[in-house]
C-alpha positions in Angstrom: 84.7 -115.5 125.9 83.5 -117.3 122.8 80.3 -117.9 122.1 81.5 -121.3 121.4 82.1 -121.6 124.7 79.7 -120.5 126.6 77.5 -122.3 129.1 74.7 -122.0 131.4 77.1 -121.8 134.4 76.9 -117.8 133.3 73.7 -117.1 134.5 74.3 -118.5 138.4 75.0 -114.9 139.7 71.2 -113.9 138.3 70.0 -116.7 140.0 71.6 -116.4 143.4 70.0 -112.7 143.1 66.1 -113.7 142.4 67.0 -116.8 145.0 68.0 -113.9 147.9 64.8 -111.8 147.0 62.3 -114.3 146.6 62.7 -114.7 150.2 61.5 -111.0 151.2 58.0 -111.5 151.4 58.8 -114.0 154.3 61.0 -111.8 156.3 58.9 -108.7 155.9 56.2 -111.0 157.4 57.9 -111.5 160.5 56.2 -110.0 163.6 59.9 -108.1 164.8 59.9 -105.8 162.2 58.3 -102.6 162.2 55.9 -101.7 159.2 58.5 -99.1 157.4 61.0 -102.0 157.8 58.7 -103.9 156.1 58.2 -101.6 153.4 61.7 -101.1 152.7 62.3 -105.3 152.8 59.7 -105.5 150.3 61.1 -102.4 147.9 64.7 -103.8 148.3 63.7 -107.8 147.4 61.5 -106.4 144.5 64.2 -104.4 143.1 66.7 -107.2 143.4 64.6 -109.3 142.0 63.8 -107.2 139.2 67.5 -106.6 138.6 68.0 -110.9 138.8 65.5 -111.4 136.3 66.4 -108.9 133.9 70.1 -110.2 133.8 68.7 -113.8 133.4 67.0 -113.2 130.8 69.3 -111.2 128.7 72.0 -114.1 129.8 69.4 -116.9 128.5 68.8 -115.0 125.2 72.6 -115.3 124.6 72.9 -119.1 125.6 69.9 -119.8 123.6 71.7 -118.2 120.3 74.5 -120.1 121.0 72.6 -123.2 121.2 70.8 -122.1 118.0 74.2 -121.6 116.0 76.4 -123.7 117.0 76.1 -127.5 118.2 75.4 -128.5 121.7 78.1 -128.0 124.7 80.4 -131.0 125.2 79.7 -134.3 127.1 81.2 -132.9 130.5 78.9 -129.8 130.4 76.0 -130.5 128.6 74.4 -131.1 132.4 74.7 -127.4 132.6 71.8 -127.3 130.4 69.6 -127.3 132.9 70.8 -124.7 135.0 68.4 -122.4 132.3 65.4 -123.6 133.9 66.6 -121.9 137.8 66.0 -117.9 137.2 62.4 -119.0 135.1 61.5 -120.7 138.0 62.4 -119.2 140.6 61.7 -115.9 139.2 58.4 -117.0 138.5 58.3 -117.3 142.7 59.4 -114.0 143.5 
């Protein structure tokens, strides 16, 4: 792929990653599990989500070079834009 070409629509598998483990800290709160489930919930969600937000981050460094060389993405993507702000703020959840 181009760097031309590229859009933000590259960085949706980060985010469904720091999505899935910002929701650990709510499951390992749940009165079924044991306390070494618990443990292991947290550890697994903090580890995906570290994982999520290193990938989004390397991924937004390359989109926002390509925005800084060459012009903005066409009419029919530029709403793609916005999909930078999804791992910063949700990452900033986890």
């Amino acid at each position: 792929m181009s760097p031309e070409k590229l859009t933000a629509a590259c960085l949706l598998p980060a985010v469904s990653c720091i999505v899935a483990a910002s929701t650990g800290g709510q499951v390992a709160q749940m009165e079924a599990l044991e306390a070494h489930e618990a443990l292991w919930t947290l550890l697994t969600c903090y580890c995906c989500w570290a994982i999520g937000v290193f990938v989004g981050l390397m991924i937004l460094c390359i989109y926002f070079y390509r925005l800084l060389l060459f012009k903005l993405p066409s009419q029919e993507v530029v709403v793609s834009v916005f999909l930078s702000l999804g791992p910063l703020g949700q990452g900033s959840f986890g």
